[in-house]
Residue frames as a rotation matrix with the C-alpha (Angstrom) as fourth column:
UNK 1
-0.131 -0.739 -0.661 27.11
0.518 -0.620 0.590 28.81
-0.846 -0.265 0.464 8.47
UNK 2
0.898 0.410 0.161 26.76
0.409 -0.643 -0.647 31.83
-0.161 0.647 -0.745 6.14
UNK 3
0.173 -0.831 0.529 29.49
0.984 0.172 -0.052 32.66
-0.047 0.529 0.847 3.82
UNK 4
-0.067 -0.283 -0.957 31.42
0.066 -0.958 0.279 35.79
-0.996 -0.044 0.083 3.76
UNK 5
0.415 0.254 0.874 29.86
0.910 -0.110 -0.400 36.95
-0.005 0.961 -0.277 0.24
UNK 6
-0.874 -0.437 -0.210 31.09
0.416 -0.899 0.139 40.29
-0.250 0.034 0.968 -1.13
UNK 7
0.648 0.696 0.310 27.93
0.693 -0.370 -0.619 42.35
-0.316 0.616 -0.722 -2.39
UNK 8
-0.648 -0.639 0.415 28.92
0.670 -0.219 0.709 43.75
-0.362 0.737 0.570 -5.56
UNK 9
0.082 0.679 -0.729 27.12
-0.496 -0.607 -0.621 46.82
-0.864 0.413 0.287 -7.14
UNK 10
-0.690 0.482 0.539 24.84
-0.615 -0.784 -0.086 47.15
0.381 -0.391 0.838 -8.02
UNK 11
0.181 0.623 -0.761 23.38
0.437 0.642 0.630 44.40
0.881 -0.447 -0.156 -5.67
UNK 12
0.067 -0.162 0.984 22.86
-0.753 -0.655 -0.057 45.95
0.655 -0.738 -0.166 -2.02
UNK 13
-0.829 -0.214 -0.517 23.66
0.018 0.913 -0.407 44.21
0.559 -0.347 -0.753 1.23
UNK 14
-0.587 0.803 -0.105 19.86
0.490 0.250 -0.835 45.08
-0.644 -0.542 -0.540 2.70
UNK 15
0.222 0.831 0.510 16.61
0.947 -0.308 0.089 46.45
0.231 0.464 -0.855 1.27
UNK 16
-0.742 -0.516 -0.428 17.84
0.542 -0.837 0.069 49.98
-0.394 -0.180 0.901 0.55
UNK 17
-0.818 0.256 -0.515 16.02
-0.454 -0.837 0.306 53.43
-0.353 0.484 0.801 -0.71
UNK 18
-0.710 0.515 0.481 12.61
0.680 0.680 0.275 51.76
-0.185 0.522 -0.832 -0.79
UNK 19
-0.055 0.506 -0.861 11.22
0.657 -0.631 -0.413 55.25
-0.752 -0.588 -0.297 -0.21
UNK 20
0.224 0.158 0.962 12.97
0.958 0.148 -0.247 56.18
-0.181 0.976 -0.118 -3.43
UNK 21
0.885 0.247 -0.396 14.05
0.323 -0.936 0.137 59.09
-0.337 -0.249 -0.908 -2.11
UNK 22
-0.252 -0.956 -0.153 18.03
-0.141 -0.120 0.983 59.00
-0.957 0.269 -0.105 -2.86
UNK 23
0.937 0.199 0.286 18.89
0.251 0.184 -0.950 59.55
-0.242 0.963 0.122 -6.65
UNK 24
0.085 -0.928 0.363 21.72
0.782 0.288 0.553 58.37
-0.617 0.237 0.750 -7.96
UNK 25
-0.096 -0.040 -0.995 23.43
0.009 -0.999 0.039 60.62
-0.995 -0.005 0.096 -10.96
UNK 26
-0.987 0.136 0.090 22.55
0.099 0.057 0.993 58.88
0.130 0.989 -0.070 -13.66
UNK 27
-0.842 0.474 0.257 18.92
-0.488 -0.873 0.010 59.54
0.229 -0.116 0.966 -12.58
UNK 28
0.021 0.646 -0.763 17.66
0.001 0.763 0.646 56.01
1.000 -0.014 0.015 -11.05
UNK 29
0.657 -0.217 0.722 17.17
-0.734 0.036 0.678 55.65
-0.174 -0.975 -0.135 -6.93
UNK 30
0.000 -0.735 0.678 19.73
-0.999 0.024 0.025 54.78
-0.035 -0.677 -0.735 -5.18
UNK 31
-0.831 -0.247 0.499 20.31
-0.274 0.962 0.020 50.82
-0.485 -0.120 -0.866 -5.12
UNK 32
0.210 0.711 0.671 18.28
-0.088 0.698 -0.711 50.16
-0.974 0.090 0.209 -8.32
UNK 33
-0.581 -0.809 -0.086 18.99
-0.355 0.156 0.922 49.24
-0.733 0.566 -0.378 -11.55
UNK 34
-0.274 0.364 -0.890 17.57
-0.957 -0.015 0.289 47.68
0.092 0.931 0.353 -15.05
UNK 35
0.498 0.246 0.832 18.24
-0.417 0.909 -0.019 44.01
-0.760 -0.337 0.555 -13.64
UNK 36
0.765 -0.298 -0.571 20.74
-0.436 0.413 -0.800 43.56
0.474 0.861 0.186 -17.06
UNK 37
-0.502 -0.827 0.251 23.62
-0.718 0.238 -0.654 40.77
0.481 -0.509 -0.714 -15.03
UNK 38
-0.839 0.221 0.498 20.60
-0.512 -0.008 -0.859 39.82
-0.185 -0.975 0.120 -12.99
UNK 39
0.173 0.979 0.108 17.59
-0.380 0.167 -0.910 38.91
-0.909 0.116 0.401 -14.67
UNK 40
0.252 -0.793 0.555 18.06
0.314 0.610 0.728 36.67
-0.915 -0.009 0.402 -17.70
UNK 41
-0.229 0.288 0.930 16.77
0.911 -0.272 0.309 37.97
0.342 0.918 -0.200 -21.22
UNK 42
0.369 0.857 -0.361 16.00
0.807 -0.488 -0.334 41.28
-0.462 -0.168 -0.871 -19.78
UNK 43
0.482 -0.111 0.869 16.22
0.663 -0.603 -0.444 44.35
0.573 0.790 -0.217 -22.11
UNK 44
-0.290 -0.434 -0.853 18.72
0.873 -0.485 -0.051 47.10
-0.392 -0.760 0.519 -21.20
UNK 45
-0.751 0.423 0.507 16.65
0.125 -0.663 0.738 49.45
0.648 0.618 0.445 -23.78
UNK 46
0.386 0.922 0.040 14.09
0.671 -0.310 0.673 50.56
0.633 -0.233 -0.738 -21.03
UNK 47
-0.174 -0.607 0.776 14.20
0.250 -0.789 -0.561 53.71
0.952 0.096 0.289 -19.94
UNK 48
0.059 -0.117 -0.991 14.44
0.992 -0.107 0.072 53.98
-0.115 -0.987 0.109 -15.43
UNK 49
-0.734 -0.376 0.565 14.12
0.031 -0.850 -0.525 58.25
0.678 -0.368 0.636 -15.16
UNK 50
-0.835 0.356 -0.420 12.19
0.139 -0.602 -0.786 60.11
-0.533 -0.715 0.453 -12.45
UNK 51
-0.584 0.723 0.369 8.39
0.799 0.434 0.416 60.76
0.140 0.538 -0.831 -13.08
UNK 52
-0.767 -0.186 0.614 7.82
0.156 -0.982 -0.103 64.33
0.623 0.018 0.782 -14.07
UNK 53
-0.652 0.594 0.471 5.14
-0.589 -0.788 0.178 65.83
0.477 -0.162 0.864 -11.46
UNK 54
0.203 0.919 0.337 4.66
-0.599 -0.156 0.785 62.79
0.775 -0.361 0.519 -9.42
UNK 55
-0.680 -0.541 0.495 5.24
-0.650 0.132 -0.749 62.05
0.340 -0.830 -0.441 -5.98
UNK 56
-0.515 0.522 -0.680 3.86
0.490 0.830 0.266 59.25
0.704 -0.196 -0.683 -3.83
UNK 57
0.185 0.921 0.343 0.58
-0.330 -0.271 0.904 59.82
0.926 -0.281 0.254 -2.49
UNK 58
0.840 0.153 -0.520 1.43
0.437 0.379 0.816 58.05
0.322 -0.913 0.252 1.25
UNK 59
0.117 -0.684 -0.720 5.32
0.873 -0.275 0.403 59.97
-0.473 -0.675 0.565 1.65
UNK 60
0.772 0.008 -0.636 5.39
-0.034 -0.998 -0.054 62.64
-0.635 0.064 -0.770 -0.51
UNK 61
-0.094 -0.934 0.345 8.40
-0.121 0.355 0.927 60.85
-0.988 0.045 -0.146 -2.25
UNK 62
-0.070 0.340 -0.938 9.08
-0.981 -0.192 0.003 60.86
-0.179 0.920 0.348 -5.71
UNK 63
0.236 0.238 0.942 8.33
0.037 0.967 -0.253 58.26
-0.971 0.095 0.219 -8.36
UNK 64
-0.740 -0.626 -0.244 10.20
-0.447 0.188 0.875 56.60
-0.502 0.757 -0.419 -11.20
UNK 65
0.414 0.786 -0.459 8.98
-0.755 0.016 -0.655 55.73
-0.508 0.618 0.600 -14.41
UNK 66
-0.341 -0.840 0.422 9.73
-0.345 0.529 0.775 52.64
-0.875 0.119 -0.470 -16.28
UNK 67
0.586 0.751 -0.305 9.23
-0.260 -0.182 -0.948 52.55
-0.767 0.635 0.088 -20.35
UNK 68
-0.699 -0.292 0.653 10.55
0.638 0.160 0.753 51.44
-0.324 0.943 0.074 -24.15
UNK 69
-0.328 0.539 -0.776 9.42
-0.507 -0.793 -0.337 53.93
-0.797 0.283 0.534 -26.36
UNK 70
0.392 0.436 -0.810 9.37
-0.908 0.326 -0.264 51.11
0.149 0.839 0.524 -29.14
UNK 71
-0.466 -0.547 0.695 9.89
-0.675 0.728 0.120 47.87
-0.572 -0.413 -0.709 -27.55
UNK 72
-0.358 0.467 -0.808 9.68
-0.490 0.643 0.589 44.32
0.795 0.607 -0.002 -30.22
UNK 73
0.459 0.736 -0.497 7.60
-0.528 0.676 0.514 41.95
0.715 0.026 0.699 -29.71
UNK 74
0.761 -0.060 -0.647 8.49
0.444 0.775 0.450 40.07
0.474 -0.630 0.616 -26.03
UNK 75
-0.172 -0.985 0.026 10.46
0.419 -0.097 -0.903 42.51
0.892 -0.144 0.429 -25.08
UNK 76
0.569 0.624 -0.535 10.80
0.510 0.242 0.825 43.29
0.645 -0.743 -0.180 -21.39
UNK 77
0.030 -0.623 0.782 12.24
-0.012 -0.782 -0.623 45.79
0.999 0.009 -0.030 -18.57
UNK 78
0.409 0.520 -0.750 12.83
0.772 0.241 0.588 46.20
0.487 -0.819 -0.303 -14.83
UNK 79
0.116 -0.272 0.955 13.30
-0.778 -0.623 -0.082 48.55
0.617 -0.734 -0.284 -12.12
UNK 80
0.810 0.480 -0.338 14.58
0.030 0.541 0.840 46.32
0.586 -0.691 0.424 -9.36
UNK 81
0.398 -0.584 0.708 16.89
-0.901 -0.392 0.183 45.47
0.171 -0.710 -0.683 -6.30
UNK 82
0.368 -0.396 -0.841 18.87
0.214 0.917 -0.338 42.64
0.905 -0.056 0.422 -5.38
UNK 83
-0.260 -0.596 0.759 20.11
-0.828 -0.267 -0.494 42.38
0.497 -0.757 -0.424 -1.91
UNK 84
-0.940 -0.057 -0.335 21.27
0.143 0.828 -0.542 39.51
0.309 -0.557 -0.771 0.86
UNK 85
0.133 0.956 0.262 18.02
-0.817 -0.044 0.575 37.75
0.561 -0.291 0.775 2.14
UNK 86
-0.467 -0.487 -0.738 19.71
0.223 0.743 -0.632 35.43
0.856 -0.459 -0.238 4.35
UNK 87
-0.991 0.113 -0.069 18.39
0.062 -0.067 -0.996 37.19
-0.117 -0.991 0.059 7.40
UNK 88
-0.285 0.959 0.011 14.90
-0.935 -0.275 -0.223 36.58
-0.211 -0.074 0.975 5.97
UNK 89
-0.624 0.285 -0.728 15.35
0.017 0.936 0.352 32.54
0.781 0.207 -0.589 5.47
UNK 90
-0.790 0.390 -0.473 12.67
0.487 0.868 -0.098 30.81
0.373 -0.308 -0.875 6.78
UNK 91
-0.557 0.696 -0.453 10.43
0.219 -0.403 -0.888 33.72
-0.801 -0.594 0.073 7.88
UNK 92
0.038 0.755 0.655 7.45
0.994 0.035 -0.099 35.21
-0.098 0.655 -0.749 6.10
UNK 93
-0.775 -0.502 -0.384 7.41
0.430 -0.864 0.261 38.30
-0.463 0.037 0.885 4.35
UNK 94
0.678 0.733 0.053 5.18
0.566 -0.475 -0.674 41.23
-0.469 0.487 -0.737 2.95
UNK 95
-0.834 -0.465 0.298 6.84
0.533 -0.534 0.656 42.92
-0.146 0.706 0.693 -0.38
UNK 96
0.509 0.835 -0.210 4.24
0.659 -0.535 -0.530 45.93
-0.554 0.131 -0.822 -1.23
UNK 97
-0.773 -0.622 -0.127 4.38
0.473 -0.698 0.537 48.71
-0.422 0.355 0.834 -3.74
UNK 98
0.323 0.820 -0.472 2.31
0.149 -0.536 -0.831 51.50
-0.935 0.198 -0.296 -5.12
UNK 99
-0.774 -0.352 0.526 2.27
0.513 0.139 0.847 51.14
-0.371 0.926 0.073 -8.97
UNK 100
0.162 0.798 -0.581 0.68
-0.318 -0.515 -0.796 53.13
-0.934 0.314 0.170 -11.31
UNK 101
-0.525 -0.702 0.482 0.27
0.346 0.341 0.874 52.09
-0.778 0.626 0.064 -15.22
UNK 102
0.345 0.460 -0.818 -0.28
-0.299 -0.772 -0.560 53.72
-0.890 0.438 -0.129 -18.78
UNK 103
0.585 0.477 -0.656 -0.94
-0.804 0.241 -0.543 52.23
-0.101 0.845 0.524 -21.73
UNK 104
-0.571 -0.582 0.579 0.54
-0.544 0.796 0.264 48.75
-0.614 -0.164 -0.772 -20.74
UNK 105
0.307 0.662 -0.683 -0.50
-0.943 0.308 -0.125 46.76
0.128 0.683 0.719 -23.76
UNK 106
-0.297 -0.497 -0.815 0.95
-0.354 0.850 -0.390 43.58
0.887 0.172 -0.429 -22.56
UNK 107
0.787 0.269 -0.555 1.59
0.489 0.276 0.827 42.90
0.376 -0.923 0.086 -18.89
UNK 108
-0.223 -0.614 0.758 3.12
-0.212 -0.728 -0.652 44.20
0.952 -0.306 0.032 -16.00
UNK 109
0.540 0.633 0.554 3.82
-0.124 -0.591 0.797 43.92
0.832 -0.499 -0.241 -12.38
UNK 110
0.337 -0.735 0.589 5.46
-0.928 -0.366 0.073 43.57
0.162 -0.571 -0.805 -9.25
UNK 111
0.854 -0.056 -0.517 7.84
-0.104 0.956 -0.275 40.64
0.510 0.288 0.811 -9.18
UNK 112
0.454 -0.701 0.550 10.30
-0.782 -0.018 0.623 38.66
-0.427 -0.713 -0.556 -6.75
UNK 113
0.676 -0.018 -0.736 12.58
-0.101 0.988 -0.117 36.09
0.730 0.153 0.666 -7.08
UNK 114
0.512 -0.439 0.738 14.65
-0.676 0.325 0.662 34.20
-0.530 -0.838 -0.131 -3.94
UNK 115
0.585 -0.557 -0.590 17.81
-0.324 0.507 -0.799 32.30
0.744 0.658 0.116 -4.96
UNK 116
0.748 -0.637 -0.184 20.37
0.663 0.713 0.227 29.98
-0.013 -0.292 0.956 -3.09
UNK 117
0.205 -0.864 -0.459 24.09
-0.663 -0.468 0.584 30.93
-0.720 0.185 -0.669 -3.11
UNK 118
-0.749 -0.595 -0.293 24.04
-0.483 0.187 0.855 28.65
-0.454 0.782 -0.427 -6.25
UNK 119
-0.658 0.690 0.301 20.58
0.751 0.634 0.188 27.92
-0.061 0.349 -0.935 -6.61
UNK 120
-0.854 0.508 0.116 18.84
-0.285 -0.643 0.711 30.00
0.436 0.574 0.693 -8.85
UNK 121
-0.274 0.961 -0.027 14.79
-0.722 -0.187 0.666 30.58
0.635 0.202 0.745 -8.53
UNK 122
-0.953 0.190 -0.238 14.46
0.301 0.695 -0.653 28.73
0.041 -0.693 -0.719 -5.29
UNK 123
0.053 0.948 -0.315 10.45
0.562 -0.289 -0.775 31.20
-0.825 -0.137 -0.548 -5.18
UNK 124
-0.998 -0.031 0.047 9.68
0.055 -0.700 0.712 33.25
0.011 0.713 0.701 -8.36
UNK 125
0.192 0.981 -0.022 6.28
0.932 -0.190 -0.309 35.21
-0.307 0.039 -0.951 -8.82
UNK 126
-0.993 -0.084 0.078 5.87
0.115 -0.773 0.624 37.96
0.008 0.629 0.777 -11.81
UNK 127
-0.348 0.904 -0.247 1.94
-0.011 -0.268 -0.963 38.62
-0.937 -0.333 0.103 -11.53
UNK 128
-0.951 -0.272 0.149 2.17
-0.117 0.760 0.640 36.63
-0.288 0.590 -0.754 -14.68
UNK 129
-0.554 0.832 0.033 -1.56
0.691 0.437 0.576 35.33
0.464 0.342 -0.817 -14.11
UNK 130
0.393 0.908 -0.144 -2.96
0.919 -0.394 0.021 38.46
-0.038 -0.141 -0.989 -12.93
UNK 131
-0.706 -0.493 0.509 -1.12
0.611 -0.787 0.084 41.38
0.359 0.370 0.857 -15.01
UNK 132
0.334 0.235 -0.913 -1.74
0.153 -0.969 -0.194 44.91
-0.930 -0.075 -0.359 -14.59
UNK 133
-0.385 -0.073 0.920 -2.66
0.920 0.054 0.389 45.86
-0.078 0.996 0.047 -18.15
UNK 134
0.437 0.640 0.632 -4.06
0.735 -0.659 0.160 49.16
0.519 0.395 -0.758 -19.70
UNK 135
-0.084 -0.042 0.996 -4.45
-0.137 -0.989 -0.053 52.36
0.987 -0.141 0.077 -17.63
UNK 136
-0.075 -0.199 -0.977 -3.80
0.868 0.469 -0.162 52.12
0.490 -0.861 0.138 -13.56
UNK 137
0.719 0.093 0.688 -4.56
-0.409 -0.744 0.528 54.36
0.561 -0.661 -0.497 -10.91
UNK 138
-0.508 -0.837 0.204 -1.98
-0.556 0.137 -0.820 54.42
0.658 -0.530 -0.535 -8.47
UNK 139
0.600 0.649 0.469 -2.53
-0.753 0.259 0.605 51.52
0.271 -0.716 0.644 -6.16
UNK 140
-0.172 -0.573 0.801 -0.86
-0.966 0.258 -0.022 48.87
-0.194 -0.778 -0.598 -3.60
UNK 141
0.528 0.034 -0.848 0.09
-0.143 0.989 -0.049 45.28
0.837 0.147 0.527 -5.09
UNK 142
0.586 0.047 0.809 1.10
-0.793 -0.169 0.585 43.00
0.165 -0.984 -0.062 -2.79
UNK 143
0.214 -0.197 -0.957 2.91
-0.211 0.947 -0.242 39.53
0.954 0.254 0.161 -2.47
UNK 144
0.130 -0.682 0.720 3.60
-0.958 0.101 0.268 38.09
-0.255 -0.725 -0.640 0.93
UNK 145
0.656 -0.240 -0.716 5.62
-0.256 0.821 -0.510 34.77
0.710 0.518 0.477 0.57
UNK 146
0.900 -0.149 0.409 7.65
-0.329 0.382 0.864 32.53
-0.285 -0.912 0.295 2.86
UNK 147
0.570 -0.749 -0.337 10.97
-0.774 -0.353 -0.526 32.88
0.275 0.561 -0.781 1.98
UNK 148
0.637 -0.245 -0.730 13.27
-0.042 0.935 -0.351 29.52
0.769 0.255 0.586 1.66
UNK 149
0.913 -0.377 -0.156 15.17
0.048 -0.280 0.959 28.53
-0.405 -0.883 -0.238 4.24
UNK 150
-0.281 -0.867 0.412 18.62
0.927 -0.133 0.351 28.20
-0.249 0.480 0.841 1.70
UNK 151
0.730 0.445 0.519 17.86
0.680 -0.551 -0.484 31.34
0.071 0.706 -0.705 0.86
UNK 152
-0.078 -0.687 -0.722 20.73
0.833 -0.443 0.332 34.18
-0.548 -0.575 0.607 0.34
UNK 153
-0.918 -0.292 0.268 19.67
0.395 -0.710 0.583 36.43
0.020 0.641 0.767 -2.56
UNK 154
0.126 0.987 0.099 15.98
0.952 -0.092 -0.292 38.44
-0.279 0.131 -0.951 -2.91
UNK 155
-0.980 0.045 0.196 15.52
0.134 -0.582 0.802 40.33
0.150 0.812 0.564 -6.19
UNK 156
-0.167 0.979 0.120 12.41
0.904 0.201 -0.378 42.09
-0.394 0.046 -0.918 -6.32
UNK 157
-0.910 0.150 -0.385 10.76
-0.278 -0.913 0.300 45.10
-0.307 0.380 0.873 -8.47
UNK 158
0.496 0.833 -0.245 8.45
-0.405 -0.027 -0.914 45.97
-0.768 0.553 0.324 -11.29
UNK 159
-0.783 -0.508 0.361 8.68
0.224 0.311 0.924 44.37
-0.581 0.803 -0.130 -14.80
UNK 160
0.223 0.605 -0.764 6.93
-0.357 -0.679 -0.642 45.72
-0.907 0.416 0.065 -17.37
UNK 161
-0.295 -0.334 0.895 6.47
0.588 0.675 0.446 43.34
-0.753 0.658 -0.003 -21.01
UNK 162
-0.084 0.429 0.899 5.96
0.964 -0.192 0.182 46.03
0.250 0.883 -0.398 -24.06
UNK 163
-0.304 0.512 0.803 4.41
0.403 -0.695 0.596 48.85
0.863 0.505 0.005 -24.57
UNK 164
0.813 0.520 0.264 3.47
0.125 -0.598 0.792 51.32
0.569 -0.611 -0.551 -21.84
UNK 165
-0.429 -0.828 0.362 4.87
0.093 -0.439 -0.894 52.55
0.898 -0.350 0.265 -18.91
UNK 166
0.250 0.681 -0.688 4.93
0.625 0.429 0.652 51.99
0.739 -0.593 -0.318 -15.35
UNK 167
0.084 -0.406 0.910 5.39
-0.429 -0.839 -0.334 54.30
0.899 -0.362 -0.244 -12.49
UNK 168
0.188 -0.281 -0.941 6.87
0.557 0.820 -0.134 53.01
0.809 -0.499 0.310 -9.05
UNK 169
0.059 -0.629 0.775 6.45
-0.318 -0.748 -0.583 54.70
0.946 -0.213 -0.244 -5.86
UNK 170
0.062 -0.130 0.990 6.55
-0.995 -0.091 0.051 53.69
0.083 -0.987 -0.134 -2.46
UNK 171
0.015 -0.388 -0.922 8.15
0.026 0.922 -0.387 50.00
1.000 -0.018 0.024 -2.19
UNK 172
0.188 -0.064 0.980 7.44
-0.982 0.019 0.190 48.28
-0.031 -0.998 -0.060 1.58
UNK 173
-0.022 -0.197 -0.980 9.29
-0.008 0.980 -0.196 44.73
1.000 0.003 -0.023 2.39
UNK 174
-0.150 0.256 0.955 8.47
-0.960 -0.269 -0.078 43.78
0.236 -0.929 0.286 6.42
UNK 175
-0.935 -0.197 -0.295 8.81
-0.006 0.840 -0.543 40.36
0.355 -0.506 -0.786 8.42
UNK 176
-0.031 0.880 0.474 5.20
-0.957 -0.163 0.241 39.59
0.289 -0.447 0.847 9.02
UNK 177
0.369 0.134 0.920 5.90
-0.881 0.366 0.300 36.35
-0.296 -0.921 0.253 10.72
């Protein structure tokens, strides 16, 4: 049985605005956020605006930029969602996104995590061991992952450790068996 949870903002109750088209008025899309509430140590000093003069290459849709102009040493940002993933226990999923990146002197990339309704980090995966460093053409990362069956939360974005800046545009999540 599946509890009657409220979803609180700025968690959504499904994979919203992966198109990125809606913009809120403080000038992030629609059902996304920094991940500060959500994510544990993450800075709320990166900066989430629109990305002047570029639009995804597959919808035409814009893309956000995520940067610290002088982040210390381990410090770290996201751009991400949070929304109910109950109706994705036990199946298998494909998370995709088109990322571009510019002067990432650390690391950087696209990252999920699946939680319980009181169990934390039931799946976590930050492209950790295979970063997206330096200069990036835009191009399509991928993760597909079999999502727990306790599962009720799935957080997923970009994170971005240091220096540079990353651009996010087209985000696809799909049931691929």
């Amino acid at each position: 049985v599946v509890p009657d949870i409220w979803v609180e903002e700025p968690a959504v109750a499904h994979p919203t605005n992966l198109d990125l088209r809606a913009e809120a008025g403080d000038g992030t899309p629609v059902g996304w956020f920094n991940g500060v509430g959500f994510v544990g140590t993450v800075s709320p000093n990166f900066v989430i605006r629109r990305a002047a003069g570029l639009q995804d290459t597959w919808l035409d849709a814009p893309a956000f930029e995520l940067f610290h102009p002088d982040p210390f040493p381990g410090e770290f940002g996201v751009l991400m969602q949070c929304c109910r993933a109950d109706h994705l226990a036990g199946k298998r999923i494909e998370l995709r996104a088109r990322i571009a990146a510019i002067g990432v002197e650390e690391w950087a990339g696209l990252w999920f995590r699946v939680d319980g309704i009181s169990t934390p980090n039931l799946l976590f995966e930050t492209m950790h061991g295979s970063p997206i460093r330096g200069d990036q053409e835009e191009r399509t990362y991928t993760h597909i992952l079999r999502v727990p069956p306790e599962a009720f939360w799935l957080n997923f974005g970009v994170v971005l450790d240091g220096r540079g800046s990353l651009v996010l545009s087209g985000v696809g999540l799909r049931v691929v068996g």
